[in-house]
C-alpha positions as CSV (number, residue, x, y, z in Angstrom):
1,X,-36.0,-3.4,2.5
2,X,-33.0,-1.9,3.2
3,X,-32.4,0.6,6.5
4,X,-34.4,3.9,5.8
5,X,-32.0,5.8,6.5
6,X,-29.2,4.0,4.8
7,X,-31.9,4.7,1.4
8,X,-31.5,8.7,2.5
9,X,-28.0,8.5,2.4
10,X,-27.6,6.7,-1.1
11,X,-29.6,9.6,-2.4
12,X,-27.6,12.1,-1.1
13,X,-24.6,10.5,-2.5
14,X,-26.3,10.2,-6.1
15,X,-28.4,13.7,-6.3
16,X,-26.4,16.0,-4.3
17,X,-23.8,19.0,-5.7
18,X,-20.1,17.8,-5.5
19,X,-20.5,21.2,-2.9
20,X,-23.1,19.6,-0.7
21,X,-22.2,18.7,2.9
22,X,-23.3,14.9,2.7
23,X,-24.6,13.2,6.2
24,X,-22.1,10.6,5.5
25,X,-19.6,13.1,6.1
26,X,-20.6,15.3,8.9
27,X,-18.0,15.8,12.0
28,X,-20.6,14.6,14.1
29,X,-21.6,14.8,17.8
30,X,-19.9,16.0,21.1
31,X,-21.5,13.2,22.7
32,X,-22.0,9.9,20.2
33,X,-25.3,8.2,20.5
34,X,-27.1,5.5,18.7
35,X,-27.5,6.4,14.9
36,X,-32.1,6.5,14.0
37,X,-33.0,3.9,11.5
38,X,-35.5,6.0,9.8
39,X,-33.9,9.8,9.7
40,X,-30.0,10.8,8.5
41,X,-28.6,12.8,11.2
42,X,-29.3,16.1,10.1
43,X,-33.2,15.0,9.8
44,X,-32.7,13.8,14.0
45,X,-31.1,17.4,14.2
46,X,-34.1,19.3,12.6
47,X,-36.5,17.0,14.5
48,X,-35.1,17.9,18.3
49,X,-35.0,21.6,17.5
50,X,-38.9,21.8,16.6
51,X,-39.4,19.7,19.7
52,X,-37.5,22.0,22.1
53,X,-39.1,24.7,23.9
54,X,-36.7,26.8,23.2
55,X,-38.7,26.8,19.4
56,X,-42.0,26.4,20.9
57,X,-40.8,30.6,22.9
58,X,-40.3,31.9,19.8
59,X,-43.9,32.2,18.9
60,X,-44.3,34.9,21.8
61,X,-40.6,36.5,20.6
62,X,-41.1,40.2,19.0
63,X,-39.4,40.1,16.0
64,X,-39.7,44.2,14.9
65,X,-43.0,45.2,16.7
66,X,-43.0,44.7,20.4
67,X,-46.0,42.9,21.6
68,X,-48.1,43.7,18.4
69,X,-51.8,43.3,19.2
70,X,-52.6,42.0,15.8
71,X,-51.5,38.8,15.2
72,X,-50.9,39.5,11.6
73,X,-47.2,41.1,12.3
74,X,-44.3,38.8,12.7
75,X,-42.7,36.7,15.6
76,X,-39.8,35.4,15.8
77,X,-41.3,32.2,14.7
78,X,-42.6,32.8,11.6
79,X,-39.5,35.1,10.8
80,X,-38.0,31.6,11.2
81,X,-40.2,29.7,9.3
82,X,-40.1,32.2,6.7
83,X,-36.4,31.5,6.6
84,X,-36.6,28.0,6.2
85,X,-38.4,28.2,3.4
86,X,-36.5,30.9,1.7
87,X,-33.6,28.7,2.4
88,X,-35.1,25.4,1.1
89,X,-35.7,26.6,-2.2
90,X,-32.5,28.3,-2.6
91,X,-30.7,24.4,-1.7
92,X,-33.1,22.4,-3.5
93,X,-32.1,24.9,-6.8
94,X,-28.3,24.3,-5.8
95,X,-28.6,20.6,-5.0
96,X,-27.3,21.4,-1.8
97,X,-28.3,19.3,1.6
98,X,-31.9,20.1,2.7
99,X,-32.0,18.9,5.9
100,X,-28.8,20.2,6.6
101,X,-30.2,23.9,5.7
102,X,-33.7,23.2,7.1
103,X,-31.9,22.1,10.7
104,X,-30.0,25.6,10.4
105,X,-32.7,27.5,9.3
106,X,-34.8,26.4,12.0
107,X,-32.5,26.7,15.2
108,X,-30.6,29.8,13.9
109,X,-32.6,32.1,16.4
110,X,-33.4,29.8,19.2
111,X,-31.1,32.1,21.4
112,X,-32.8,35.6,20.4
113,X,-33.9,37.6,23.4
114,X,-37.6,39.1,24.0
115,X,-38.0,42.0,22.4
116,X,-35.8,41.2,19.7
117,X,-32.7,43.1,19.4
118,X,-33.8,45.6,21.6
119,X,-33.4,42.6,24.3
120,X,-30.3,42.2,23.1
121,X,-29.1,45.8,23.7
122,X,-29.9,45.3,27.1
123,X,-28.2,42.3,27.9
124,X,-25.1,44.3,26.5
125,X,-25.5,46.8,28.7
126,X,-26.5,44.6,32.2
127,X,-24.4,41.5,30.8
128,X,-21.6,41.6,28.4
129,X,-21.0,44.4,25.9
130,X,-20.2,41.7,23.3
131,X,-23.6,39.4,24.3
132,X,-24.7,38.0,20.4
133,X,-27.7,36.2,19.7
134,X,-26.4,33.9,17.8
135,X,-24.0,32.8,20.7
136,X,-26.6,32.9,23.0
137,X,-28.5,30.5,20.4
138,X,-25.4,27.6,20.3
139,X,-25.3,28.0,24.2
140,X,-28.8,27.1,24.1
141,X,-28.9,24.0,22.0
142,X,-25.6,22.9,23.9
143,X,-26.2,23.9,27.8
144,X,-29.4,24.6,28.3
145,X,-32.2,22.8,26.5
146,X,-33.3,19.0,27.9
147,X,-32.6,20.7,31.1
148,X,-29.6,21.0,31.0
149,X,-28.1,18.0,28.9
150,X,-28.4,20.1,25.3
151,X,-29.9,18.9,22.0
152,X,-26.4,17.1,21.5
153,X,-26.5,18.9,17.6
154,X,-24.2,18.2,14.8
155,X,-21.4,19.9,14.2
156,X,-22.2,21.3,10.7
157,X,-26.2,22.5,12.4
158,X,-24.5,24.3,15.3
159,X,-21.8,25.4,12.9
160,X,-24.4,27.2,10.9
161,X,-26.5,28.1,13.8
162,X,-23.2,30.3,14.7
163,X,-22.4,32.1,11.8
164,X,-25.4,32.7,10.6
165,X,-25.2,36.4,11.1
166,X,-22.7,39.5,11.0
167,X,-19.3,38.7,9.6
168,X,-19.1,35.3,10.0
169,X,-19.3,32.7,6.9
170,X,-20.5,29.0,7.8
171,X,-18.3,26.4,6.7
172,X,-20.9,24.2,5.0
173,X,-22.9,26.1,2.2
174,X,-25.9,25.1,3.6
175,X,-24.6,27.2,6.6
176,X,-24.4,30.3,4.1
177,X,-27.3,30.2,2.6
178,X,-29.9,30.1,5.6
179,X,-27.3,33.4,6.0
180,X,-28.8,34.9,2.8
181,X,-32.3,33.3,3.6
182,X,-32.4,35.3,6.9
183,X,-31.2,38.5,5.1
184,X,-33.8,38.4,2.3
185,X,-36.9,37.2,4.6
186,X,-36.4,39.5,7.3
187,X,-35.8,43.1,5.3
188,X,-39.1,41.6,2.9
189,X,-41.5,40.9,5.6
190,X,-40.2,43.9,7.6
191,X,-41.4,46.1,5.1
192,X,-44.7,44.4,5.1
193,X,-45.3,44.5,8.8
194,X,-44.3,48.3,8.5
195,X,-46.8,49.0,5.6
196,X,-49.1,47.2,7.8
197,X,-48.6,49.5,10.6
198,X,-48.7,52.6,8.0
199,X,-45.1,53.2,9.1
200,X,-44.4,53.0,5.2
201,X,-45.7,52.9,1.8
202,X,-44.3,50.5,-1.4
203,X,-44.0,53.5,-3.2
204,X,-41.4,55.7,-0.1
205,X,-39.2,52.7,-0.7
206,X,-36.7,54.5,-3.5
207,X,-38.0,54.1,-7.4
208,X,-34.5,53.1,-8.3
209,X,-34.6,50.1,-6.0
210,X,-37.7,49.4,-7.0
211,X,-36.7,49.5,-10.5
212,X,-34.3,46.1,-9.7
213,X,-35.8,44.5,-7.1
214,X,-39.5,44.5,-7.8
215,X,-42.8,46.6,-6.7
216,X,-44.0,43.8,-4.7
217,X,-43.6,42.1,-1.8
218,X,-43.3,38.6,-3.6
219,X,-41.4,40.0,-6.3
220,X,-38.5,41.2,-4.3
221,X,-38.5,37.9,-2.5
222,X,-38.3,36.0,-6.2
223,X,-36.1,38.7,-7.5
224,X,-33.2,38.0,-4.6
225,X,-33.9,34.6,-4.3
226,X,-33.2,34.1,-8.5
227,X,-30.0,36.5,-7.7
228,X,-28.6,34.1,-5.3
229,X,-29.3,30.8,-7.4
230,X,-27.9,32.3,-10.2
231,X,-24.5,33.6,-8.6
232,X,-24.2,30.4,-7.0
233,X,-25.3,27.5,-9.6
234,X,-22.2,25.4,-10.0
235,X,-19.9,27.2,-7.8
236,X,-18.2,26.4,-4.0
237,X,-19.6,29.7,-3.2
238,X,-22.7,31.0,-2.1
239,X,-23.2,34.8,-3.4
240,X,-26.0,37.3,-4.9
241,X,-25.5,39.0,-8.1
242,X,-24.1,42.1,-8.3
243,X,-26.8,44.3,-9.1
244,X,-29.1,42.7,-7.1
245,X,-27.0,41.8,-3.9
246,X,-26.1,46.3,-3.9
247,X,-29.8,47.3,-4.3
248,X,-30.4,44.7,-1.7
249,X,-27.7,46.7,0.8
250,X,-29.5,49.8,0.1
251,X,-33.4,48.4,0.6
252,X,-31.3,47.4,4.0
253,X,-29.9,51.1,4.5
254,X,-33.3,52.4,4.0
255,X,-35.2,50.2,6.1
256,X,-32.4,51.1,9.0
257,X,-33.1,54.7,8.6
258,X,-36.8,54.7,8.1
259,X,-38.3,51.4,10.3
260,X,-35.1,49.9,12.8
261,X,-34.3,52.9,14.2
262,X,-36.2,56.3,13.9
263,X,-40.5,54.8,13.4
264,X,-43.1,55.3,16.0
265,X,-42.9,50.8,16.0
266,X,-39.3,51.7,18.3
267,X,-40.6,54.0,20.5
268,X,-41.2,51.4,23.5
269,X,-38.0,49.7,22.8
270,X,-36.0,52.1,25.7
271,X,-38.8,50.7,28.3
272,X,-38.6,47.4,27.2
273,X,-34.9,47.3,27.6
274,X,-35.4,49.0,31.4
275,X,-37.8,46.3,31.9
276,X,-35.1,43.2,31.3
277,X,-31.9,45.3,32.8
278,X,-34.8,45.3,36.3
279,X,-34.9,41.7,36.3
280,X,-31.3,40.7,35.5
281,X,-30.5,43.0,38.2
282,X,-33.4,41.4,40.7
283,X,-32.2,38.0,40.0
284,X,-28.5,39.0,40.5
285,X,-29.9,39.5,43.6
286,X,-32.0,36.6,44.3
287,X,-30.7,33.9,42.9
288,X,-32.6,31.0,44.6
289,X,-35.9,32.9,42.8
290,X,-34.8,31.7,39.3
291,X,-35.7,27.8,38.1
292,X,-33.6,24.9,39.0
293,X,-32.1,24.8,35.8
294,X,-30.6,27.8,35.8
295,X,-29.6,27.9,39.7
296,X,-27.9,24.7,39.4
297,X,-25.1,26.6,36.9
298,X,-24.2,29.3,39.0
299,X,-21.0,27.5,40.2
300,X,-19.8,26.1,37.0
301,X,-20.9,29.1,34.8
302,X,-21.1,32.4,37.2
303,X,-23.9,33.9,38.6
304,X,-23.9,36.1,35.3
305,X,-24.0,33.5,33.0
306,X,-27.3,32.1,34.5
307,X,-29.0,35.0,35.6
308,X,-28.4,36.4,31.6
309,X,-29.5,32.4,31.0
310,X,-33.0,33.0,32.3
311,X,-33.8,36.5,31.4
312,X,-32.6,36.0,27.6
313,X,-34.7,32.9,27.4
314,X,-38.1,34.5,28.0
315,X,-40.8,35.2,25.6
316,X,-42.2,38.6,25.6
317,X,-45.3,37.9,27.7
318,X,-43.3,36.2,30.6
319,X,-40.7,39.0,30.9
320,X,-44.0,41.4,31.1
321,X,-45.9,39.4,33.4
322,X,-42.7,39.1,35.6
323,X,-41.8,41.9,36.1
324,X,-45.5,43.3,36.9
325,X,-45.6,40.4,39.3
326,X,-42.0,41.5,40.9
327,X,-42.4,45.3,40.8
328,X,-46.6,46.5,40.2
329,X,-47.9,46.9,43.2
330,X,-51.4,44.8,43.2
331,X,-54.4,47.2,44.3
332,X,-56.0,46.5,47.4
333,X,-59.4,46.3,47.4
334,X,-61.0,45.4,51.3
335,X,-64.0,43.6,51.5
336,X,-67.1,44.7,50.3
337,X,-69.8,46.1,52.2
């Protein structure tokens, strides 16, 4: 029987769109290493992000709520997972490299800050003005996960981990759809999580978008999903309809106006962003309190760097509990008599 692997990579070679970014072909590793016999690379790469703890944080990351009490609402891990599978289908329809887009898919947030993007506002304002999450996400997989020695990723995985938001455009199109994948999971479950929380009803969402997208939650998902598969069938480009990809905009402009920025779900986002500037600026200040890992980096990296490291990298609960822990005074209670 031939190498497993080697049997991935002839059906790549045989199934995959001339467009595909084939293993065979990827740019590789900064650091080489000993090829597995039973996974292509990109498989390996999927395989050590779902592994790291970096993934394992993301179930106790806010992805719109902060700190829901019912677990039905979104993390930042199942926004991820819901990615992944938006973006599998989308590949599997263009032929396009699964593994490649699953590895993506599954690492693209692995840098987000608690409190989702509120976090990152503060680390803007106590860091760097121009902190990303998606920088902070390839800085993760190359500096700071295996404690220090990186997942040691693929170019093409870290590539799309990158540019997987905002302006940028991945240079695989595996890269650019988990792009659109993130896009169309995140404004679909959003809505649900804020019917959920009676923030919004399907019918307040404009009749005219309704009209092309759908009057379901499932239905929008199929409708963009079938927009981008059809823009993109046979073509070096990934795109949405043009219908569908506008109305898409404006269910995004809506949900900006009504959910991300002026509901009731935001109004403990100013606290939670006082909460991480307080313990950037107490670590700033005592260094020797954070974890090796982070300590050990202060002379090749800044004190900064590592102190932004640490505070970015924890989940929801730990900030919370760390900061009561650093700042709450405990009541004392004398002995009883």
């Amino acid at each position: 029987m031939d190498d497993i692997r080697e049997i991935f990579l002839k059906r790549e070679e045989e199934t995959l769109s001339p467009y595909a970014c084939l293993t065979r072909n990827s740019r590789g590793r900064q650091k080489s290493c000993e090829p597995c016999d039973t996974r292509t690379d990109f498989q390996r790469d999927r395989d050590r992000i779902i592994h790291s703890k970096s993934f394992r944080r993301l179930m106790h990351k806010t992805q719109v709520f902060l700190s829901p009490q019912d677990e039905h609402y979104r993390t930042r891990m199942t926004h991820t997972l819901e990615v992944t599978q938006i973006a599998r289908i989308i590949a599997r329809a263009l032929r396009l490299n699964e593994d490649l887009t699953e590895a993506i898919a599954m690492g693209h947030d692995l840098g987000h800050t608690p409190f989702g993007h509120a976090g990152e506002v503060a680390m803007r304002r106590c860091f760097d003005p121009h902190f990303a999450h998606y920088e902070q996400s390839l800085r993760v997989v190359d500096v700071l996960e295996q404690n220090g020695a990186g997942l040691n990723l693929t170019y093409e995985v870290r590539d799309g981990i990158l540019r997987h938001t905002g302006e940028h455009m991945a240079e695989t199109l595996e890269g650019v759809v988990v792009k659109f994948a993130d896009r169309i999971a995140y404004i679909n479950h959003d809505i649900d999580d804020a019917e959920r929380a009676d923030i919004l009803k399907n019918e307040d969402i404009p009749e005219r978008i309704r009209a092309v997208l759908g009057d379901s939650h499932s239905a929008r998902i199929n409708t963009m999903v079938r927009a981008v598969i059809e823009a993109s069938a046979d073509s070096p480009v990934i795109s949405m309809t043009e219908e569908v990809g506008a109305t898409t905009n404006a269910l995004r402009d809506f949900l900006f106006d009504r959910v991300y920025t002026h509901s009731i779900a935001k109004k403990e986002e100013s606290k939670a962003q006082e909460l991480l500037i307080s313990l950037y600026e107490y670590f700033l200040a005592h260094l020797d309190k954070m974890p090796a890992l982070y300590y050990r980096n202060i002379e090749r990296d800044g004190k900064e760097r590592c102190v932004c490291d640490y505070v970015a990298g924890m989940s929801d609960r730990y900030a919370v509990e760390l900061y009561q822990n650093l700042f709450v005074p405990k009541v004392w209670r004398g002995p009883v008599s």
